[in-house]
C-alpha positions in Angstrom: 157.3 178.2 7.2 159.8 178.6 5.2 158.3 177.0 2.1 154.9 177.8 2.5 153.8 179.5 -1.1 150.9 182.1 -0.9 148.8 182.5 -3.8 145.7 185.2 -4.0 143.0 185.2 -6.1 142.6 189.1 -7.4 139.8 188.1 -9.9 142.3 189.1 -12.8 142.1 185.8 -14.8 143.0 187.0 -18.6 140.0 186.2 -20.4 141.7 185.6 -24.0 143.4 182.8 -21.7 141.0 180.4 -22.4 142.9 177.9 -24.4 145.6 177.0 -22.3 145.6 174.0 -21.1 147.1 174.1 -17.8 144.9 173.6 -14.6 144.5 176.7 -12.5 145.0 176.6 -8.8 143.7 179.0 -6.2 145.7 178.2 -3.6 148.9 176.0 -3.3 150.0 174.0 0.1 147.3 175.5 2.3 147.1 172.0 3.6 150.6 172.9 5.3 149.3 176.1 7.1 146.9 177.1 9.6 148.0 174.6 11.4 149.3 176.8 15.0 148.1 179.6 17.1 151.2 181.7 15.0 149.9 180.4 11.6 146.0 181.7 12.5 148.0 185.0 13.9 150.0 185.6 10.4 147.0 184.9 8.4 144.5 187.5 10.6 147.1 189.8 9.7 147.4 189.5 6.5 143.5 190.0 6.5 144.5 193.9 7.2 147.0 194.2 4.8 144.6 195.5 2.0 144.1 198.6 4.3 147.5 199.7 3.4 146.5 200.3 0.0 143.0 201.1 0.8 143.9 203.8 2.8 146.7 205.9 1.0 144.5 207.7 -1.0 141.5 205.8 -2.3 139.5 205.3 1.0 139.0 209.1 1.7 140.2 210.6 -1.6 138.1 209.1 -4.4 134.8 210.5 -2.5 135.8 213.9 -1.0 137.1 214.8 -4.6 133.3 214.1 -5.8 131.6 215.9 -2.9 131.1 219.0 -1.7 134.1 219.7 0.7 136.9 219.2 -0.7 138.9 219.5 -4.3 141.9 218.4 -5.9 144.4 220.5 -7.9 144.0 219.9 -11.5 146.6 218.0 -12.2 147.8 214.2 -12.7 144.0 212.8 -13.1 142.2 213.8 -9.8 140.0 216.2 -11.2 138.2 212.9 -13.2 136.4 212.8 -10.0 135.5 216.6 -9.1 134.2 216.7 -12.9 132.6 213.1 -13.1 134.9 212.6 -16.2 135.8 209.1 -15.2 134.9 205.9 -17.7 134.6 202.3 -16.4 138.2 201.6 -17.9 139.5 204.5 -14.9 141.5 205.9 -18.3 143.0 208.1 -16.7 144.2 206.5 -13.5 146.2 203.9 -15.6 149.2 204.4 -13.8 150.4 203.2 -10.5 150.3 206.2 -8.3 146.9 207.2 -10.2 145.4 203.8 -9.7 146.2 203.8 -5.9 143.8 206.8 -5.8 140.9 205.1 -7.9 137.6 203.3 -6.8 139.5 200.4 -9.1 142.4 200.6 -6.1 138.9 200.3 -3.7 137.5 197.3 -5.7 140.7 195.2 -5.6 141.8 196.2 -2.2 138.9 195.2 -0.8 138.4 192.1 -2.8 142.0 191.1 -1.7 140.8 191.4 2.5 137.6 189.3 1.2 139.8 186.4 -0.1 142.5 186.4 2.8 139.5 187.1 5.6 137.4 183.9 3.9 140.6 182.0 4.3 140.6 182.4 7.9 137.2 181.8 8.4 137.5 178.1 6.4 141.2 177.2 8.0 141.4 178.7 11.3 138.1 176.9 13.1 140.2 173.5 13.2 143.7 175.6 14.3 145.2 174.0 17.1 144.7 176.7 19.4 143.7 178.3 22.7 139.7 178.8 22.0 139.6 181.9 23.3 142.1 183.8 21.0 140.5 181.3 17.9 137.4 183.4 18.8 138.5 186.4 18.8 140.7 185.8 15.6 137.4 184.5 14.0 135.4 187.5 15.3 138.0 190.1 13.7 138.1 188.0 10.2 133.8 188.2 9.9 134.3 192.4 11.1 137.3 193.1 8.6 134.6 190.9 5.7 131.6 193.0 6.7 133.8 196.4 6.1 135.5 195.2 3.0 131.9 194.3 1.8 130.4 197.5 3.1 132.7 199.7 1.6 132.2 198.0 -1.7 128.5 198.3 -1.6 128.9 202.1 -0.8 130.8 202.9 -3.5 129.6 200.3 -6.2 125.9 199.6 -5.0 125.7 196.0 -6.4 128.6 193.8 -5.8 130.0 190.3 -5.5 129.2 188.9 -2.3 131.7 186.1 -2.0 131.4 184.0 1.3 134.1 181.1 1.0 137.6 181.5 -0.7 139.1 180.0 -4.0 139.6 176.8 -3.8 139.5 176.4 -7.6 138.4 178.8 -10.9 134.9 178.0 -10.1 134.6 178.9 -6.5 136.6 182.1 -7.7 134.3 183.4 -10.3 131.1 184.6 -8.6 128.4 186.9 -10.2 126.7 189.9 -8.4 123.9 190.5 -6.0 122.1 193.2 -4.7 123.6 196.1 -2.7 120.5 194.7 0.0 121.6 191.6 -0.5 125.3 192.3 0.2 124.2 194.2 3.2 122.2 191.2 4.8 126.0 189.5 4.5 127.5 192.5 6.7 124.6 192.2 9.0 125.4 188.4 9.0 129.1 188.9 9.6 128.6 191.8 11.9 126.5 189.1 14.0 129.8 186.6 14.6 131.9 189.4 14.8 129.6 191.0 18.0 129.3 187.7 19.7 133.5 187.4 19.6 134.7 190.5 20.0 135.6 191.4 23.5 134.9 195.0 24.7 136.6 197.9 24.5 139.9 198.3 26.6 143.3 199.6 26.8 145.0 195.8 25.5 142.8 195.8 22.3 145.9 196.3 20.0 146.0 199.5 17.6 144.0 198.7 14.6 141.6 196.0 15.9 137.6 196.5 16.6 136.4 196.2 19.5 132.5 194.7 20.1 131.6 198.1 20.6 133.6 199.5 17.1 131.8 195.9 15.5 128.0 197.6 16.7 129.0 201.2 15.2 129.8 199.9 11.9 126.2 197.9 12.3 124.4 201.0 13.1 126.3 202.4 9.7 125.4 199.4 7.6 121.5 200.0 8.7 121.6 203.5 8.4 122.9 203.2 4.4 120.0 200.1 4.3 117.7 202.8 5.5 116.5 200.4 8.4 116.0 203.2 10.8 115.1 201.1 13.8 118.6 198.3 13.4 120.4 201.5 13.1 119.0 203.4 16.2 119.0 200.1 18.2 122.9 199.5 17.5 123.9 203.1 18.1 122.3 202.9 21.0 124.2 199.8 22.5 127.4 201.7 21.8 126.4 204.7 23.0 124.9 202.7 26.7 128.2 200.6 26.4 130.0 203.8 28.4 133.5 202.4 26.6 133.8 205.1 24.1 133.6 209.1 25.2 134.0 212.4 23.2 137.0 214.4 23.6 136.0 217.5 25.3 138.1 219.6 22.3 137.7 218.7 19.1 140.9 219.5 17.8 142.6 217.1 20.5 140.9 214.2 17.9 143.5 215.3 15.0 146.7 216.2 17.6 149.1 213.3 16.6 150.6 214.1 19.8 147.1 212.8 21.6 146.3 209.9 19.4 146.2 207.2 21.9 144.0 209.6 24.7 141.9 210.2 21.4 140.9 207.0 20.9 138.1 207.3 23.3 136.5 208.9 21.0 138.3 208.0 17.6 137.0 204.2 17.7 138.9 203.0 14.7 140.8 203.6 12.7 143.7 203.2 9.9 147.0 203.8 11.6 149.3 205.5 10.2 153.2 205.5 11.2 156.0 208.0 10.8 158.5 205.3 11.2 160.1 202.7 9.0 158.9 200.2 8.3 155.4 201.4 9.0 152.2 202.0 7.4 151.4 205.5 6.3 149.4 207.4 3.4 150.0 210.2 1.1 147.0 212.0 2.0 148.9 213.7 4.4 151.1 215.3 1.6 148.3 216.6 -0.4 146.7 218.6 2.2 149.5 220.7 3.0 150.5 224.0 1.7 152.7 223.7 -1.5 156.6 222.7 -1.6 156.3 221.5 2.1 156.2 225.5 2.8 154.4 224.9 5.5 156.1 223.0 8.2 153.5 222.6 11.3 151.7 219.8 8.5 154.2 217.5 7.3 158.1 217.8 6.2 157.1 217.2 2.9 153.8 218.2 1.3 152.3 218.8 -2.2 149.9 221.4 -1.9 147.2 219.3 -3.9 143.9 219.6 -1.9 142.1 222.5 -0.4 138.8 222.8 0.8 136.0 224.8 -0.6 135.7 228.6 0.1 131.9 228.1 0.6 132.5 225.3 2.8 134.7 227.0 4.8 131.7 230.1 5.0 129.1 228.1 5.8 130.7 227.2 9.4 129.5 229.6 12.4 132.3 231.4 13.5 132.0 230.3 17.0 132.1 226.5 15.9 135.6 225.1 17.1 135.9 222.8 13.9 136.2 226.1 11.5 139.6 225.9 14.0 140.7 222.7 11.7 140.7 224.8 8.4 142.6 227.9 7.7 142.7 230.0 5.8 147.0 231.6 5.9 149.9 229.7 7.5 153.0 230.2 8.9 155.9 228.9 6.5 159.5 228.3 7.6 160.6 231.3 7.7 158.2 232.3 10.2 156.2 234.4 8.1 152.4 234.8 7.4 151.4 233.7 4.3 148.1 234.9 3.0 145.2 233.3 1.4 145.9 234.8 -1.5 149.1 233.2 -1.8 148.0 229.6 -0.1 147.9 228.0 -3.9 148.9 229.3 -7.2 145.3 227.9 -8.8 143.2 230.2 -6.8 143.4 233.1 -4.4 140.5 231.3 -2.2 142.5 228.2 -1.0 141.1 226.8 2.2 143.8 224.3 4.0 142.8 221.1 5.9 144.3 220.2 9.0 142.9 217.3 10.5 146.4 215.3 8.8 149.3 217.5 10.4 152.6 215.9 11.8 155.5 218.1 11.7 157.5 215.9 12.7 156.4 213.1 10.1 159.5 212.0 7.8 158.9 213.5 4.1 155.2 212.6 3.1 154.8 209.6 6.3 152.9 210.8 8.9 151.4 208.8 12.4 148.3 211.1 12.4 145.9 208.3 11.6 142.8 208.2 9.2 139.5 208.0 11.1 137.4 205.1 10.1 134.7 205.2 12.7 134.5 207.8 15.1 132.0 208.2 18.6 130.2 211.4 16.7 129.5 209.5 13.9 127.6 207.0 16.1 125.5 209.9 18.0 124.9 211.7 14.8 123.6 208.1 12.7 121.4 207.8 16.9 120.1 211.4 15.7 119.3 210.7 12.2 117.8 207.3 12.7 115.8 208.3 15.5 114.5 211.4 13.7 113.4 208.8 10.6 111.8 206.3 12.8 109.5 208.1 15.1 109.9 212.2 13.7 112.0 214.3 16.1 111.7 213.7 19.5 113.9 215.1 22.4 116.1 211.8 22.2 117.0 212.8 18.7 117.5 216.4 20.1 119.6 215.3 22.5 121.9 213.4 20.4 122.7 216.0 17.4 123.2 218.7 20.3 126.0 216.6 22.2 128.1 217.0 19.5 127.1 220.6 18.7 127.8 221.4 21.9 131.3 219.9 22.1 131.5 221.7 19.4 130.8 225.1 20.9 127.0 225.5 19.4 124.1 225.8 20.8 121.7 223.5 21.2 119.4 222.9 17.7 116.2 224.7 18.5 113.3 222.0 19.3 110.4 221.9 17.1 111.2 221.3 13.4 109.4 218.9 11.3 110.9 215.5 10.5 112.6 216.8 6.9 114.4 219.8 8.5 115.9 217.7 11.3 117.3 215.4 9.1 118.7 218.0 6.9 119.9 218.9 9.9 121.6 216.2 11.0 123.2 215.8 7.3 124.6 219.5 8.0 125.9 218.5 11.3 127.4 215.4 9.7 129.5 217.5 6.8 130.7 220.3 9.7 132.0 217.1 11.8 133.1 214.7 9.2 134.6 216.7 6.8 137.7 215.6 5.0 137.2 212.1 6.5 135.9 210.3 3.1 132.2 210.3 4.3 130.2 213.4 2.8 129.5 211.5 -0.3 128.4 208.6 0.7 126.1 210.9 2.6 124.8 213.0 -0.9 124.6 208.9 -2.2 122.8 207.3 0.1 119.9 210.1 0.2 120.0 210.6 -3.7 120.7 214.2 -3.2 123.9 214.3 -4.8 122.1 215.9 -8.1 121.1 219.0 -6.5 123.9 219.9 -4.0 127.1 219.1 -6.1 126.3 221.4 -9.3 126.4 224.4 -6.8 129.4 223.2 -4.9 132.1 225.1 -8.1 134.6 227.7 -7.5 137.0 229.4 -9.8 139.0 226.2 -10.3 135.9 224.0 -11.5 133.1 226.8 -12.5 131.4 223.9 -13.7 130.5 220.3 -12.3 127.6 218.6 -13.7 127.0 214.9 -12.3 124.6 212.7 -13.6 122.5 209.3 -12.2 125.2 207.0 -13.0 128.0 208.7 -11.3 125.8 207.8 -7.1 127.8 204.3 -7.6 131.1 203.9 -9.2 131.3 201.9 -12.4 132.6 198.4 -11.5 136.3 199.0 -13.4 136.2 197.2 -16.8 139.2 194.9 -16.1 137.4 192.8 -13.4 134.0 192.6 -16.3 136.3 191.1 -18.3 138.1 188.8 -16.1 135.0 187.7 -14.6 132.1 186.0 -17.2 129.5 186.4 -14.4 129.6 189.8 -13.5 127.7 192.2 -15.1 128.7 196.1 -15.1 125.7 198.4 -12.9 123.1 199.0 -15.2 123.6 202.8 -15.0 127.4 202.7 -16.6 126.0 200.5 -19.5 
């Protein structure tokens, strides 16, 4: 093992590199590996690896800044999102702590768990291996390509689908298809990864789908696709399934004290570690009150995100998820500190508090980031039901178990198919928020035009979106490595 060499292709070739002569190689001496059960282990891992980056800002951070939830302070480049001020060359996010909070951190992470998940796909069928575990390993390398590709289509719309690794500069250089297109390849993936995945239990390791997590992310992919009827069908199988339950208090689902009883409910997701080494993410620093003031959310934390005062409004005071923002705290000194006094950039600073850990060390937290979550899966039931057939008492049924856990009553039967969806959207941003999801939701139903301009507070007045900004612009380094891809037609 010791001199195996790892190469990976990033789709950064130079493009004013064209006159050298030297051959280019996409992979050295991966003759010599996937050749045991621990080499097909090593390599599956490395397939989550990407996540690391993915997830410490970029994943959630990139499209709650755009939405309607939450917003940065204006400072160091984040408010390029909150004001759509962002170019295809990500300008502003140059640098490396600005780039790891970019869509561009989104395209090559995701990219990277492409390459490394394609690898496994090509090297590990002929492992020498128990078959059992060789499925399994397969089955988590097509879920982890269907996400990457998935998450790419959300926030790019058209993308490269790329299905085998590089094996040279021409199997590396691939042009773009359709967002459709690229999710028939989930739906393709999510296939293999159903038929391998075993269900849901207790020695699934941390981190890892399940068959069950595999069918939620299908339901998802069809909901995005706006095929009503694969998305009800596979929410459905999860839901009948009985593996997955909701926590009977919401607020247990964010106690990093209860993560493992949460994951009932909390299906997957990116887990995060206080310890080192470990995985963690700073998002858990910018949610916190201001020069780590605060001490019940992390030892150290930045005071750099804060949700919207007319977010925080809109919540029925009954509704135990208002419980997860506040709106004072107590610092260490034991004292009450105001709202007024929450942030020095306005006196209507709402906090977050889905990411506490007081006992995380500085910014590291082990409060995880959900990725997929059993509400999410009852709410896309509810949505997609609602589009197939119009409201029915099925659809009723599944939007009110949530508002019920939630403390609610139940939605009032009877509205017509438009008012229950925007229903279910409502329900969606009062569950999800903070959680990287309530833009993809303004996206994918085009209504990002009319609800963001009126989603401004003293801090941005002003916010003014336009058509081009419901997909990311693919970033400008990867046009020019690449000859065959083309930016979106919107951002050119």
């Amino acid at each position: 093992m010791k001199n195996i060499q790892y190469y990976i292709f990033f789709f950064l070739v130079c493009a004013s590199c064209n006159k050298l002569e030297e051959t280019p190689y996409s992979s050295i001496f991966t003759d010599n590996f996937y050749k045991t059960a621990s080499d097909a282990e090593a390599a599956l891992t490395a397939v989550y690896g990407p996540m690391v980056n993915l997830y410490n800002t970029a994943g959630t951070g990139a499209s709650d800044f755009s939405a309607d939830q939450i917003y940065p302070r204006p400072v160091v480049g984040r408010d390029t999102y909150t004001l759509f001020s962002y170019d295809p060359n990500y300008t502003t996010q140059k640098s490396f702590s600005r780039q790891a909070e970019s869509p561009q951190q989104i395209w090559q992470s995701c990219y990277s768990g492409i390459e490394k998940a394609n690898w496994v796909l090509l090297k590990v069928p002929a492992t020498n291996m128990d078959t059992v575990r060789r499925s399994v390993i397969l089955g988590e390398a097509y879920y982890m390509r269907a996400f990457y590709l998935w998450t790419l289509a959300k926030n790019f719309g058209d993308i490269v689908v790329k299905t085998s690794p590089s094996t040279s500069l021409d199997t590396a250089i691939v042009g773009k298809s359709t967002q459709a297109e690229a999710f028939k390849q989930v739906y393709l993936d999510l296939d293999q990864a159903v038929s391998r995945l075993p269900s849901y239990s207790a020695d699934i390791q941390k981190g890892r789908p399940s068959k069950e997590v595999a069918m939620a992310l299908y339901a998802k992919t069809a909901l995005y696709a706006q095929d009503w009827a694969t998305a009800l069908n596979e929410a459905k199988l999860v839901l009948s399934a009985g593996k997955y339950s909701l926590m009977a208090n919401v607020l247990d689902v964010y106690d990093v004290s209860k993560e493992d009883a949460a994951r009932q409910e909390n299906m997957w997701a990116f887990e995060c570690e206080s310890t080192s080494p470990g995985f963690s993410t700073q998002i858990i620093g910018l949610y916190g009150p201001r020069n780590s003031d605060g001490p019940a959310y992390a030892a150290t934390s930045y005071g750099s995100a804060f949700v919207y005062q007319a977010f925080f409004d809109s919540f029925n005071p009954v509704d135990k998820r208002r419980k997860l923002l506040d709106t004072n705290y107590i610092n260490k000194l034991g004292q009450v500190v105001a709202q007024k006094d929450i942030t020095p950039i306005t006196k209507k600073g709402v906090l977050l508090k889905k990411y506490m850990d007081p006992n995380s060390v500085g910014g590291s937290g082990a409060i995880n980031i959900p990725i997929l979550r059993l509400a999410d899966v009852y709410l896309i039931a509810a949505e997609a039901s609602a589009q197939l057939s119009g409201p029915s008492a099925e659809s009723y049924g599944y939007i009110n178990t949530v508002r019920a856990r939630a403390g609610l009553p139940d939605l009032t039967a009877g509205l017509d198919k438009g008012h229950f969806v925007d229903s279910v959207l409502q329900e969606r941003s009062w569950e999800l928020f903070g959680e990287g999801d309530r833009w993809y939701d303004l996206t994918r139903t085009n209504t990002f035009l009319q609800v963001i301009p009126t989603a401004v507070n003293d801090v941005f007045p002003t916010r003014s979106p336009q058509k081009k900004h419901r997909y990311f612009p693919i970033p400008l380094d990867e046009i020019n490595a690449n000859p065959k891809l083309e930016q979106n037609s919107d951002w050119k």
